[in-house]
Every structure is written in C-alpha cells, then in structure tokens.
mmCIF file of the N, C-alpha and C atoms, coordinates in Angstrom:
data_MODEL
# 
_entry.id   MODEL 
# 
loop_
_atom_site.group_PDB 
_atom_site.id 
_atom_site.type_symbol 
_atom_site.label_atom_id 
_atom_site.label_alt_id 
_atom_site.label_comp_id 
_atom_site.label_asym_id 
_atom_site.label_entity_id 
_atom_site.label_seq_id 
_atom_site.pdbx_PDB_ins_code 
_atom_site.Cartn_x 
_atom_site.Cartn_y 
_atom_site.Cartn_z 
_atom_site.occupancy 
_atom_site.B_iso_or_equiv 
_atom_site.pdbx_formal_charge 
_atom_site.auth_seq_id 
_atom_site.auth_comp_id 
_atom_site.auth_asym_id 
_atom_site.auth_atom_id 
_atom_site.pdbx_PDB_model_num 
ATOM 1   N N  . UNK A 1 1  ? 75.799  -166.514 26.011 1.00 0.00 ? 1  UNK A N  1 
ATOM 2   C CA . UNK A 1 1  ? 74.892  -167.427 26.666 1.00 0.00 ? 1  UNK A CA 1 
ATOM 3   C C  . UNK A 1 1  ? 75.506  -168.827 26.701 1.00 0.00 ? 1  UNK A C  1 
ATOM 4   N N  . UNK A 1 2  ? 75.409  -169.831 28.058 1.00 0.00 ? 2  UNK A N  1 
ATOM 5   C CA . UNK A 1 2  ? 75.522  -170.904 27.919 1.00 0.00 ? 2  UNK A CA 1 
ATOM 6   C C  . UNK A 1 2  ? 75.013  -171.984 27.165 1.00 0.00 ? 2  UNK A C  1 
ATOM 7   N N  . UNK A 1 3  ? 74.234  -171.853 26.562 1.00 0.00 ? 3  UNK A N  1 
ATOM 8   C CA . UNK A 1 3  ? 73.163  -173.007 25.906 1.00 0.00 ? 3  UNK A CA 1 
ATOM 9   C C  . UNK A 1 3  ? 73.882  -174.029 25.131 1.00 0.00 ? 3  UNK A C  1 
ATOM 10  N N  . UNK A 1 4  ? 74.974  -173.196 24.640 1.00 0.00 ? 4  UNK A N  1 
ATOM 11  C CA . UNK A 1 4  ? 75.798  -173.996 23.158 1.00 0.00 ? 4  UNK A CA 1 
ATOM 12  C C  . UNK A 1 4  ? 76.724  -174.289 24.407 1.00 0.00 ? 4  UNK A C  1 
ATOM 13  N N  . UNK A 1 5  ? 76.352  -175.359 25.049 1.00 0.00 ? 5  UNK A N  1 
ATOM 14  C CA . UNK A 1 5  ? 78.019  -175.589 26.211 1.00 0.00 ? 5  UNK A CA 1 
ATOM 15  C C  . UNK A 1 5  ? 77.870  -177.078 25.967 1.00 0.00 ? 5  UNK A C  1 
ATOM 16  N N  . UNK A 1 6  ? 77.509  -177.882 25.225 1.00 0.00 ? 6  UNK A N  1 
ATOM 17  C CA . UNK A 1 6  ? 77.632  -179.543 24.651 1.00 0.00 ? 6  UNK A CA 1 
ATOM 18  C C  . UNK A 1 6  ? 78.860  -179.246 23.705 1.00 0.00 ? 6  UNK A C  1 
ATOM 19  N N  . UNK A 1 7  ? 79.886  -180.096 24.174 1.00 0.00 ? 7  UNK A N  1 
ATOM 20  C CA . UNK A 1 7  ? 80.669  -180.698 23.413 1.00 0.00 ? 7  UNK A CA 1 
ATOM 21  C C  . UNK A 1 7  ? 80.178  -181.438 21.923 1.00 0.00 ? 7  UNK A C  1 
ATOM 22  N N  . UNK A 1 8  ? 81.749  -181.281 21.018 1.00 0.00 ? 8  UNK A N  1 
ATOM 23  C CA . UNK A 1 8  ? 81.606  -181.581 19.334 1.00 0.00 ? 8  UNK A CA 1 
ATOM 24  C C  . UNK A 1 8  ? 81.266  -183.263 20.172 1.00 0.00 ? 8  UNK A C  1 
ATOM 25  N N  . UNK A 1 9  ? 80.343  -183.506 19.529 1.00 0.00 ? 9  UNK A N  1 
ATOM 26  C CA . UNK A 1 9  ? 80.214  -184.988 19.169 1.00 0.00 ? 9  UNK A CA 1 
ATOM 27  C C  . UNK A 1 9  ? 80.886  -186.061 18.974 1.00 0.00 ? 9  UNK A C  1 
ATOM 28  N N  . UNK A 1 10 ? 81.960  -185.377 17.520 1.00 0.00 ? 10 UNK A N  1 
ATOM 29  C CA . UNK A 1 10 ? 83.298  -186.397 17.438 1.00 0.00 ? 10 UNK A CA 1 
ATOM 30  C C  . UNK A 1 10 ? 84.244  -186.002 18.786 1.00 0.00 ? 10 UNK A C  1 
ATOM 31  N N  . UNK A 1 11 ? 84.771  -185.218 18.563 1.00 0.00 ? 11 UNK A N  1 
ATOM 32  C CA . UNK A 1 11 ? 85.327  -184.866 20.214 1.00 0.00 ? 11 UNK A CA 1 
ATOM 33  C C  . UNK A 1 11 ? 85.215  -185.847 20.936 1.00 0.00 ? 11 UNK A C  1 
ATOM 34  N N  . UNK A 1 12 ? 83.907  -185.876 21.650 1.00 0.00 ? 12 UNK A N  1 
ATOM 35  C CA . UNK A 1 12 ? 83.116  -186.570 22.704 1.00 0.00 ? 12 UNK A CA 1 
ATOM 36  C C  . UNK A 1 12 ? 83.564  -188.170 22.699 1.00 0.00 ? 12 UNK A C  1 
ATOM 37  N N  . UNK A 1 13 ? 83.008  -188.586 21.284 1.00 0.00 ? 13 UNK A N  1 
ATOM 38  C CA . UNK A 1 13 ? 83.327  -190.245 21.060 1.00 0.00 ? 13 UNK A CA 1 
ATOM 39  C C  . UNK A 1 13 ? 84.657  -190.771 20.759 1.00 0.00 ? 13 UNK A C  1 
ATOM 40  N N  . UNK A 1 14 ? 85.445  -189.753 20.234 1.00 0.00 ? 14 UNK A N  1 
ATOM 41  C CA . UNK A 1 14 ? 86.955  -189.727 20.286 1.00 0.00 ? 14 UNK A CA 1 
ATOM 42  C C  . UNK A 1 14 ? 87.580  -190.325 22.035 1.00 0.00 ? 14 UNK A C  1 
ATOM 43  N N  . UNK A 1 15 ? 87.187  -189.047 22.681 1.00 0.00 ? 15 UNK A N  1 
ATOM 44  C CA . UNK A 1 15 ? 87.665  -189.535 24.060 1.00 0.00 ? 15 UNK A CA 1 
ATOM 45  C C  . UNK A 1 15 ? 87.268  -190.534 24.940 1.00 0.00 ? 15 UNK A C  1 
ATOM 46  N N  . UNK A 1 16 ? 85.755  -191.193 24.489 1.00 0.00 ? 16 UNK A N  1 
ATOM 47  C CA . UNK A 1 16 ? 85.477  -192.201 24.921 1.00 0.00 ? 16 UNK A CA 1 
ATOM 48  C C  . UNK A 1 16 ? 86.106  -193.391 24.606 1.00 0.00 ? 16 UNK A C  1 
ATOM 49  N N  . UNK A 1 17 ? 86.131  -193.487 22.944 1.00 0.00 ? 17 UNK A N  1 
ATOM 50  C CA . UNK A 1 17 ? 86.534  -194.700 22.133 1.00 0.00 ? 17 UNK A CA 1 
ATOM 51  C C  . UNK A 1 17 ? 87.732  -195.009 22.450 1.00 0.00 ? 17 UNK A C  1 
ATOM 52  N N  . UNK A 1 18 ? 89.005  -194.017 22.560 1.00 0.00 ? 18 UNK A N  1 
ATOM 53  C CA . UNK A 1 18 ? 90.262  -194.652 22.771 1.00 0.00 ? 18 UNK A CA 1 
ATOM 54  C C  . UNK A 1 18 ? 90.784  -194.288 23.861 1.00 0.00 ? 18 UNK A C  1 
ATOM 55  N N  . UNK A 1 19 ? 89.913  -193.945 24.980 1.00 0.00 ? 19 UNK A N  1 
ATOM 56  C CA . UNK A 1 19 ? 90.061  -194.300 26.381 1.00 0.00 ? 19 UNK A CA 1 
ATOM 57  C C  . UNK A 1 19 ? 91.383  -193.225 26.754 1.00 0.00 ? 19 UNK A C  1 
ATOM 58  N N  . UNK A 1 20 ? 91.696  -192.007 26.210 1.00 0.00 ? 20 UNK A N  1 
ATOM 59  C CA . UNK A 1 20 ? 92.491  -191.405 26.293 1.00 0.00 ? 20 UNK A CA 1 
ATOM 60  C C  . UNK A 1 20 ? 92.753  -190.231 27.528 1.00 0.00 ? 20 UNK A C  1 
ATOM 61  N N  . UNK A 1 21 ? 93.915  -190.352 28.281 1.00 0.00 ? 21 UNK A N  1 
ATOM 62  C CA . UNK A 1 21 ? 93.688  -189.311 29.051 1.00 0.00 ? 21 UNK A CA 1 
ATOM 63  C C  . UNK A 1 21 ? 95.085  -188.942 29.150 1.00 0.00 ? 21 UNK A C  1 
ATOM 64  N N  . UNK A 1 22 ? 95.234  -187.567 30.064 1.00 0.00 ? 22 UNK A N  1 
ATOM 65  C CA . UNK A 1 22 ? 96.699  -186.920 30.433 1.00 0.00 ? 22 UNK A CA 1 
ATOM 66  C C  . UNK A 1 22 ? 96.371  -185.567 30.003 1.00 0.00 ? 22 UNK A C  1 
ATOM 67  N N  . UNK A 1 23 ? 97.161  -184.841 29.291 1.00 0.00 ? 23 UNK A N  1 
ATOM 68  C CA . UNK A 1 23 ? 97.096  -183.806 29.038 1.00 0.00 ? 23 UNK A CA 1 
ATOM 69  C C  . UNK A 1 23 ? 96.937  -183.129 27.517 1.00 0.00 ? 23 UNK A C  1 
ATOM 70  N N  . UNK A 1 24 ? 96.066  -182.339 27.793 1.00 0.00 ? 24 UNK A N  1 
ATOM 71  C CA . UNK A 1 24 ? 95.035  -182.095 25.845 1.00 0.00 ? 24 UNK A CA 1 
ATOM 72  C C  . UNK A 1 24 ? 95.248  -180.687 26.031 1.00 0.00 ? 24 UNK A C  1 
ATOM 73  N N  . UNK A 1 25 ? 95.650  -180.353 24.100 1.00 0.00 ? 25 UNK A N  1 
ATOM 74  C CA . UNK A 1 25 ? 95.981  -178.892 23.839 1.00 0.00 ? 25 UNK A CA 1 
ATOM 75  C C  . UNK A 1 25 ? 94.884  -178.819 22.722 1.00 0.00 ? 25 UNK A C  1 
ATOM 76  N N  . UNK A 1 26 ? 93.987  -177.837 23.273 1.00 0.00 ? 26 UNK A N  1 
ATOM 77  C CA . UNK A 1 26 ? 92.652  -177.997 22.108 1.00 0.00 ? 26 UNK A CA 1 
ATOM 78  C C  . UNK A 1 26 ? 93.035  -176.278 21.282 1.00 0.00 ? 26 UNK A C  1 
ATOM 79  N N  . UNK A 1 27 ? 93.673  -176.469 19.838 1.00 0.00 ? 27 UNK A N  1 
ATOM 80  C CA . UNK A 1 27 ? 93.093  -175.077 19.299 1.00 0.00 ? 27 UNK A CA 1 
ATOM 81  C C  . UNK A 1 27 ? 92.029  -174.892 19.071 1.00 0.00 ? 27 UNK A C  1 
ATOM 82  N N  . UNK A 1 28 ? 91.797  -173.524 18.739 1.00 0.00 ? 28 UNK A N  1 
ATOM 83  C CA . UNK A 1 28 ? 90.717  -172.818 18.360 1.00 0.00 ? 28 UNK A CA 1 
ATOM 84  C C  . UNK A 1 28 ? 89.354  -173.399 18.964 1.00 0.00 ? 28 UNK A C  1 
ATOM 85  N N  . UNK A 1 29 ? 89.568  -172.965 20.543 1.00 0.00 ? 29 UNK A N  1 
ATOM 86  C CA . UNK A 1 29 ? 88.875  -173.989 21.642 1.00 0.00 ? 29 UNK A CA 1 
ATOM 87  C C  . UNK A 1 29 ? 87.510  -173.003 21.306 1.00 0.00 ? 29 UNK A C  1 
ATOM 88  N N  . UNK A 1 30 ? 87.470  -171.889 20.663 1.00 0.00 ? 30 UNK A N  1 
ATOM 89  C CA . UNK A 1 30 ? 86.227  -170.808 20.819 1.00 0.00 ? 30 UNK A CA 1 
ATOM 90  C C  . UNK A 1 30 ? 85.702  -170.575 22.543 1.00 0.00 ? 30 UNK A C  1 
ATOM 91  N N  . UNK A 1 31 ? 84.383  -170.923 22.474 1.00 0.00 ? 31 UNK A N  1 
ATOM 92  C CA . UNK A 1 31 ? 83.841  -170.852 23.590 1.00 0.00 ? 31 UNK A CA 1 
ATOM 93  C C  . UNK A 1 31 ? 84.166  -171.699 24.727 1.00 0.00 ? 31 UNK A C  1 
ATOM 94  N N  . UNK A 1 32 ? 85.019  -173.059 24.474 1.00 0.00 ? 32 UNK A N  1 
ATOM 95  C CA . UNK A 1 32 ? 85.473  -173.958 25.504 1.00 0.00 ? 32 UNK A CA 1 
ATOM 96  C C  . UNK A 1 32 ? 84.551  -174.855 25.714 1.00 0.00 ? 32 UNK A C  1 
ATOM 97  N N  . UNK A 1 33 ? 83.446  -175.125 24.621 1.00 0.00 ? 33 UNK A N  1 
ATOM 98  C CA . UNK A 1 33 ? 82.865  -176.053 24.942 1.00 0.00 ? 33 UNK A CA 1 
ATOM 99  C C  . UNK A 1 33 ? 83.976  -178.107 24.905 1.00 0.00 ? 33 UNK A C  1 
ATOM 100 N N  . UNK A 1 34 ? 84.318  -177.751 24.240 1.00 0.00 ? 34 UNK A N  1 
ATOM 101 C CA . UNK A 1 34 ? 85.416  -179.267 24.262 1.00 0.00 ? 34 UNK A CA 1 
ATOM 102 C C  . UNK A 1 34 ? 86.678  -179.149 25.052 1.00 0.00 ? 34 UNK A C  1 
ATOM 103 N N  . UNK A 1 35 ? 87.301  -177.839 25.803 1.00 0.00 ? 35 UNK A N  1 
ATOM 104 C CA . UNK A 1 35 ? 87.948  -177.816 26.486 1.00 0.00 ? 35 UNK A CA 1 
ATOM 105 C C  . UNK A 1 35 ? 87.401  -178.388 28.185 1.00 0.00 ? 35 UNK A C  1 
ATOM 106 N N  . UNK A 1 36 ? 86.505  -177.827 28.020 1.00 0.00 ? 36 UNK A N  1 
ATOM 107 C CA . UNK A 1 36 ? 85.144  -177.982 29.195 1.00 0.00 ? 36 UNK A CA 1 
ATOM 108 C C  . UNK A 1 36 ? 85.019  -179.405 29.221 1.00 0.00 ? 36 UNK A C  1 
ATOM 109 N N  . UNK A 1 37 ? 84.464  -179.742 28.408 1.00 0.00 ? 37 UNK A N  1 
ATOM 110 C CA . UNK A 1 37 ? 83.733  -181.240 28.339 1.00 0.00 ? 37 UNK A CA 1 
ATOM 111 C C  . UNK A 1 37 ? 85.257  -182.272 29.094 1.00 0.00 ? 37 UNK A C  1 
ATOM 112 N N  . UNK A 1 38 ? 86.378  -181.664 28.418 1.00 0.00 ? 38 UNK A N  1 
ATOM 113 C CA . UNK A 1 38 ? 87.994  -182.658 28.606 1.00 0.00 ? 38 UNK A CA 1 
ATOM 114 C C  . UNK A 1 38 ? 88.134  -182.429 30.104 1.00 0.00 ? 38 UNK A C  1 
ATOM 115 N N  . UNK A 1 39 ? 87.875  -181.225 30.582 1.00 0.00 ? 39 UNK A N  1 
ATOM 116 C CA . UNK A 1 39 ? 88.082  -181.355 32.364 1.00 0.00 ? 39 UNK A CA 1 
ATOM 117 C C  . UNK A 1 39 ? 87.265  -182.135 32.905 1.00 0.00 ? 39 UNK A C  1 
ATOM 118 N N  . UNK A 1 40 ? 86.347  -182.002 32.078 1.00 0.00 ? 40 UNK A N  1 
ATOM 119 C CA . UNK A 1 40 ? 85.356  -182.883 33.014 1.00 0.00 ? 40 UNK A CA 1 
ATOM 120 C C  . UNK A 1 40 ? 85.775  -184.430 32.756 1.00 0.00 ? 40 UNK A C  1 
ATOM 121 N N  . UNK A 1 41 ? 86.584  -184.784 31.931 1.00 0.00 ? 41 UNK A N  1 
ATOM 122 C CA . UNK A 1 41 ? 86.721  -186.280 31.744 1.00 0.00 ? 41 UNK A CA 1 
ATOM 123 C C  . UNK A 1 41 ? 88.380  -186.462 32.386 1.00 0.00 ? 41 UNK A C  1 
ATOM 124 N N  . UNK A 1 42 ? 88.295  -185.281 33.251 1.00 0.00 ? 42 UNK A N  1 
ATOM 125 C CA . UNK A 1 42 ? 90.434  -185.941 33.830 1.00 0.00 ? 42 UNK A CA 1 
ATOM 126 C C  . UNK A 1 42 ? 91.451  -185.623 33.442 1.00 0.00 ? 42 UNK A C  1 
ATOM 127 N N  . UNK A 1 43 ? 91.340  -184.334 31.872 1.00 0.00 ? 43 UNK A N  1 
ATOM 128 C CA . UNK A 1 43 ? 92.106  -183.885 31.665 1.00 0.00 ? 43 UNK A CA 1 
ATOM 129 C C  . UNK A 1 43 ? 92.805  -182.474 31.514 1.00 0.00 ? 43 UNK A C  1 
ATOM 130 N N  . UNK A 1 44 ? 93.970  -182.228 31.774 1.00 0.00 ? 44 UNK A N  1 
ATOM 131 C CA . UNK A 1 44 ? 94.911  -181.073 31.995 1.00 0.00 ? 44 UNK A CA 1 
ATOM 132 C C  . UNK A 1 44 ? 94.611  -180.639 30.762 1.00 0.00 ? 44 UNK A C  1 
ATOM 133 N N  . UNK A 1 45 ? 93.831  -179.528 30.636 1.00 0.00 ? 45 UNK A N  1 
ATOM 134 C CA . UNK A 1 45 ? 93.679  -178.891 29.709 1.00 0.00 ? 45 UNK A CA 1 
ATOM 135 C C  . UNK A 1 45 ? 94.448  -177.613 29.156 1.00 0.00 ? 45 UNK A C  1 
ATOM 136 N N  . UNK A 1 46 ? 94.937  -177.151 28.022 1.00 0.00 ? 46 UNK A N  1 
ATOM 137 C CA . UNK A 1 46 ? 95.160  -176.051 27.832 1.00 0.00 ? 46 UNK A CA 1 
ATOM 138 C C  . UNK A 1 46 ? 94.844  -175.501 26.436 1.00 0.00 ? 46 UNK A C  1 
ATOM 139 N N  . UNK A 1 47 ? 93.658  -174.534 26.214 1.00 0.00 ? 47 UNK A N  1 
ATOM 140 C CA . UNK A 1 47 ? 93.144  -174.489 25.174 1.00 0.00 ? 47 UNK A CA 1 
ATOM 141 C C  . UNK A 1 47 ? 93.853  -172.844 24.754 1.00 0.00 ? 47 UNK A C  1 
ATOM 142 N N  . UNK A 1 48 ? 93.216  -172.283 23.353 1.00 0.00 ? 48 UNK A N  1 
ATOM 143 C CA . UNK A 1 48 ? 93.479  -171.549 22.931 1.00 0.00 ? 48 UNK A CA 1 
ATOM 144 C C  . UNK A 1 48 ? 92.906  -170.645 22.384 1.00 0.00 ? 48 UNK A C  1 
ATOM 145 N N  . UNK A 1 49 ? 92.188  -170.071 21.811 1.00 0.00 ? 49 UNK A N  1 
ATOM 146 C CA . UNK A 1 49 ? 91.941  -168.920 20.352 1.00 0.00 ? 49 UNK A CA 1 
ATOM 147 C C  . UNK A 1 49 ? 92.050  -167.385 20.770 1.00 0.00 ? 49 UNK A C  1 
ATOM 148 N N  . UNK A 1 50 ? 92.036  -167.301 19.249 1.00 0.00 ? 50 UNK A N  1 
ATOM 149 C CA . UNK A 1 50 ? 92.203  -165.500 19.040 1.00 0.00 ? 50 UNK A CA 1 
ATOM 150 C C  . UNK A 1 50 ? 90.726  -164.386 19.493 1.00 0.00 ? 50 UNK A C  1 
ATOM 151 N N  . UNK A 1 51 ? 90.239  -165.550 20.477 1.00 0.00 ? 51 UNK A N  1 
ATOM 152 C CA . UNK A 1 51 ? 88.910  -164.140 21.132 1.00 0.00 ? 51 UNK A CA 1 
ATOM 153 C C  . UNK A 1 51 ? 88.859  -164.133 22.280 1.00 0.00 ? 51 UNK A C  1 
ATOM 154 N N  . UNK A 1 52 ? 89.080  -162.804 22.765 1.00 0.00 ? 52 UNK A N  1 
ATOM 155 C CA . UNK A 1 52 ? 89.516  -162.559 24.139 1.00 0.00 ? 52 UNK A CA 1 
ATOM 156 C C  . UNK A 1 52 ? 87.347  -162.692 24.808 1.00 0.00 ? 52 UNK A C  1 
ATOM 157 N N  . UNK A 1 53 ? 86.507  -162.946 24.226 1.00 0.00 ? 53 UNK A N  1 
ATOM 158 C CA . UNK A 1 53 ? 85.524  -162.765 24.402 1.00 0.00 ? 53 UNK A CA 1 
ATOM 159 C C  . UNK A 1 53 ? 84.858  -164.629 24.387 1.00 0.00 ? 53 UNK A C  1 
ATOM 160 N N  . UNK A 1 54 ? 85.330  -165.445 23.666 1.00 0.00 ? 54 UNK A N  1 
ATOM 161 C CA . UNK A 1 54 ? 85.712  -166.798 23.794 1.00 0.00 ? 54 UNK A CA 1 
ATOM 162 C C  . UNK A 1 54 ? 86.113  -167.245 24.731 1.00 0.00 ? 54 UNK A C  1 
ATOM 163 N N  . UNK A 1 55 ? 87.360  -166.646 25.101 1.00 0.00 ? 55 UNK A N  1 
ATOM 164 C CA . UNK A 1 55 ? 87.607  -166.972 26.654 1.00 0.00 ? 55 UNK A CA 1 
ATOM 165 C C  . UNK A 1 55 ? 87.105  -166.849 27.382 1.00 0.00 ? 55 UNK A C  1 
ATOM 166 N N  . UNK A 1 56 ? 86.044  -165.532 27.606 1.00 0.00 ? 56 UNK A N  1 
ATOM 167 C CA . UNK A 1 56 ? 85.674  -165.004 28.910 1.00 0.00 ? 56 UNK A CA 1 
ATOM 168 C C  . UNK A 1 56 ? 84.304  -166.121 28.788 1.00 0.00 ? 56 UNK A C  1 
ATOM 169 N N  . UNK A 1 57 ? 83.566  -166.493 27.726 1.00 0.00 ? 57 UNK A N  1 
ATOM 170 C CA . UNK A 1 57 ? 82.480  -167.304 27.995 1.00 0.00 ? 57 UNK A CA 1 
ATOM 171 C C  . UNK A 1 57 ? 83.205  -168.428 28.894 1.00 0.00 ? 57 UNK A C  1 
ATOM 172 N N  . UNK A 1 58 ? 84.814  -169.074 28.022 1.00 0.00 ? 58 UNK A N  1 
ATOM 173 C CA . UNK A 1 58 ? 84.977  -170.678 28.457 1.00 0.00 ? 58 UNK A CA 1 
ATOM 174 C C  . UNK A 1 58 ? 85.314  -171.001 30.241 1.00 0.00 ? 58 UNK A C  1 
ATOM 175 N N  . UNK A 1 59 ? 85.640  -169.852 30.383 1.00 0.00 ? 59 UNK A N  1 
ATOM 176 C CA . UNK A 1 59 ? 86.125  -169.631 31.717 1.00 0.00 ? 59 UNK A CA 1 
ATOM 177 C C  . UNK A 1 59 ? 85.070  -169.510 32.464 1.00 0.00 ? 59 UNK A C  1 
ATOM 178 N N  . UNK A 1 60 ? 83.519  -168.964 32.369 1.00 0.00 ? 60 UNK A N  1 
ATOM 179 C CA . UNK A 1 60 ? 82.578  -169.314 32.238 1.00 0.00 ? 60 UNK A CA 1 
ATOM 180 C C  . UNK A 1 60 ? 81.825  -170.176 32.930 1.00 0.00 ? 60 UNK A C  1 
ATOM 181 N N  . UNK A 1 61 ? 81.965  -170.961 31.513 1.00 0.00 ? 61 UNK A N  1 
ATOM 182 C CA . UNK A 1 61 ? 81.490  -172.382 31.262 1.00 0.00 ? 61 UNK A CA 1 
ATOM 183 C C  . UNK A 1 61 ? 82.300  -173.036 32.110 1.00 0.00 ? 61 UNK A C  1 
ATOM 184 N N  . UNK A 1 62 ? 83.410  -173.297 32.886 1.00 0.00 ? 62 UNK A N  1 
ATOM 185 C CA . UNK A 1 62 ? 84.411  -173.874 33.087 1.00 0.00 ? 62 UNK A CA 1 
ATOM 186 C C  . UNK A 1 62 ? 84.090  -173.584 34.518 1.00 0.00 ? 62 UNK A C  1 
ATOM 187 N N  . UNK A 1 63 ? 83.910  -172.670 35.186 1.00 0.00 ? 63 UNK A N  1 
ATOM 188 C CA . UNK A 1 63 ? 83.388  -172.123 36.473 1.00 0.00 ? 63 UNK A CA 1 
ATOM 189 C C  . UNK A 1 63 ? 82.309  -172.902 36.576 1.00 0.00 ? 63 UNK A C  1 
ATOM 190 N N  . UNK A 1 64 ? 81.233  -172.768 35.960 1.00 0.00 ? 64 UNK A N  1 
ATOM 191 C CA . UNK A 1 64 ? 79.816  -172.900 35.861 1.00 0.00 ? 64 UNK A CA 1 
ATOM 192 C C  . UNK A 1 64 ? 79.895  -174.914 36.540 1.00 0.00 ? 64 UNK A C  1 
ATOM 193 N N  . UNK A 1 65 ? 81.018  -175.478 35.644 1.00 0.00 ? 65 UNK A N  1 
ATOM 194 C CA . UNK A 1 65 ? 81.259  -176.785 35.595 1.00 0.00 ? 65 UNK A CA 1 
ATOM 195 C C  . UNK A 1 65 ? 81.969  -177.342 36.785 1.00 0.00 ? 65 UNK A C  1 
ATOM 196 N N  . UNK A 1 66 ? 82.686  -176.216 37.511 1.00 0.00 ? 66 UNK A N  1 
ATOM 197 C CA . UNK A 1 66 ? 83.555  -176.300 38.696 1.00 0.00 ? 66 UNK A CA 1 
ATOM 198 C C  . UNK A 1 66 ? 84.701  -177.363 37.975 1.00 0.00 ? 66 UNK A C  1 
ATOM 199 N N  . UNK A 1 67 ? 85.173  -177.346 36.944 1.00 0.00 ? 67 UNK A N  1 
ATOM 200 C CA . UNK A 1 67 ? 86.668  -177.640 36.529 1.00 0.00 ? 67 UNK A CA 1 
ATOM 201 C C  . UNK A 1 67 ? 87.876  -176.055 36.540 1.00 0.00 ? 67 UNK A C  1 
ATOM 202 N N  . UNK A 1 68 ? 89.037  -177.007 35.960 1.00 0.00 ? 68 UNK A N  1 
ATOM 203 C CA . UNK A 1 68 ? 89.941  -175.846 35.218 1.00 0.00 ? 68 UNK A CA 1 
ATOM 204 C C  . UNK A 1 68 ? 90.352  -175.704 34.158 1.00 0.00 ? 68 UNK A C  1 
ATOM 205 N N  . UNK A 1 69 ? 90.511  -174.358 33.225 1.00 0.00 ? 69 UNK A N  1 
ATOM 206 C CA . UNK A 1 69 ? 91.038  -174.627 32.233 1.00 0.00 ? 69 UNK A CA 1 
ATOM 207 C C  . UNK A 1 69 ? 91.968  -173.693 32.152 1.00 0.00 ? 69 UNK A C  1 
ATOM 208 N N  . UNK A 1 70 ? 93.111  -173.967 31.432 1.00 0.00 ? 70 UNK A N  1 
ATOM 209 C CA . UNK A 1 70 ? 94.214  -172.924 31.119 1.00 0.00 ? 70 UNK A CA 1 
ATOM 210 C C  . UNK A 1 70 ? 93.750  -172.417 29.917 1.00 0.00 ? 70 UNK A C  1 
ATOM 211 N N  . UNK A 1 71 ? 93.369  -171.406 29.099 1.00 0.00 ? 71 UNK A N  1 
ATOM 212 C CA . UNK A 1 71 ? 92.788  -170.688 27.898 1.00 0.00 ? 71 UNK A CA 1 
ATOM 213 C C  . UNK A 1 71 ? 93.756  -169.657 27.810 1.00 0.00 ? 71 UNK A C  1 
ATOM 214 N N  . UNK A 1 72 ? 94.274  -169.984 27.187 1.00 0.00 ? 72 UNK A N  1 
ATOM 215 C CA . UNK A 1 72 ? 95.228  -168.570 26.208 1.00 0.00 ? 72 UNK A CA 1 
ATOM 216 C C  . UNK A 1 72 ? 94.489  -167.832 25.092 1.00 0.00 ? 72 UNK A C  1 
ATOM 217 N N  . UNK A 1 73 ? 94.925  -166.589 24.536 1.00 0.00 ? 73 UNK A N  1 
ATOM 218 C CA . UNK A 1 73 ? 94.071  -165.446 23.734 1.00 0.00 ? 73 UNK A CA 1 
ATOM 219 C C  . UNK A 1 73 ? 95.519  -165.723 23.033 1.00 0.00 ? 73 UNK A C  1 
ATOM 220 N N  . UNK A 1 74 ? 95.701  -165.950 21.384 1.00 0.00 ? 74 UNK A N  1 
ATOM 221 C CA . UNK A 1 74 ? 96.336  -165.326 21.038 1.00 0.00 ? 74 UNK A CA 1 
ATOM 222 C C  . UNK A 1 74 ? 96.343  -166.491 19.117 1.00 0.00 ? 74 UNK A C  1 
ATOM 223 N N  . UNK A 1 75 ? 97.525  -166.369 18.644 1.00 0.00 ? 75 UNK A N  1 
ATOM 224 C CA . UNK A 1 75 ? 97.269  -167.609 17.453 1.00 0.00 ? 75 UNK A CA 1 
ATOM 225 C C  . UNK A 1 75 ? 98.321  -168.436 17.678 1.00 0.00 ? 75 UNK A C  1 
ATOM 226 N N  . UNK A 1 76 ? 97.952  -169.492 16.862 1.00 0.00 ? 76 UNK A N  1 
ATOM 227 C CA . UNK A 1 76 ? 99.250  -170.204 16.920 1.00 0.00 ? 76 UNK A CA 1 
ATOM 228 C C  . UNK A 1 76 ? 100.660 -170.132 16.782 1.00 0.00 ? 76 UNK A C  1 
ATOM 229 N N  . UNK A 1 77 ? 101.128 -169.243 16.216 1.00 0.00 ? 77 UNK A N  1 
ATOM 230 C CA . UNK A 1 77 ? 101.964 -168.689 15.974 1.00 0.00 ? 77 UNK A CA 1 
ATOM 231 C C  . UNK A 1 77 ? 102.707 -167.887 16.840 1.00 0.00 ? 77 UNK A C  1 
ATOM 232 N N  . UNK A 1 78 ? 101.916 -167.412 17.734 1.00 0.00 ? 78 UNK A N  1 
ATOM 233 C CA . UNK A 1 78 ? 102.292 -166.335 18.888 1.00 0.00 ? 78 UNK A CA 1 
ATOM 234 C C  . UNK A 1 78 ? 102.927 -167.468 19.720 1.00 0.00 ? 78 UNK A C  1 
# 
C-alpha cells in the first residue's frame, strides 16, 4: 500500500537545509519513499535494497509521482 509514501523527515530537512542537488545514491531505499521524495526535488536518483518486492512498491510510488528512479535489487557488496 501507498500510505507510508512521506519521506524520513531528516532526509527531507537535510535536502532542504543545505540546498543540495545533482545526483543521490540512497541505500537500503526499502519502499523508495526518500528515493521518491529526491526526484521530486531534481535529483538523479539511484537507490538500492535487497527486496525485489521494495522495488516493485518504489517504482510504484515513483510512477504514481510521475518521476524516475533507477532501483537496483541486490546488497552492497554485489
């Protein structure tokens, strides 16, 4: 379900406060709610985690938002 699609808070005031933009690598993006929220603020996103079911919400959410996100399935390590 979409409901939980608000961005982390700190996240949020992070990208406001230091006015940051270009390109953001969010791990363990889960559902894509802060990958989401970053397209929507201008940035080249490319997020990550180990749930192929995470993705399918953020992509989603990410549709739903009419942005893009690049979401990889896998760990850091891979």
């Amino acid at each position: 379900m979409l409901t939980m699609s608000l961005p982390n808070q700190f996240f949020k005031k992070a990208i406001k406060n230091y006015n940051l933009t270009g390109s953001i690598l969010l791990p363990a993006d889960g559902e894509g709610r802060n990958g989401v929220y970053a397209a929507q603020q201008g940035f080249k996103v490319t997020a990550f985690d180990t749930s192929t079911e995470g993705r399918k919400k953020a992509l989603l959410l990410a549709e739903k938002r009419e942005v893009d996100l690049d979401y990889l399935v896998g760990d850091l390590f891979d």
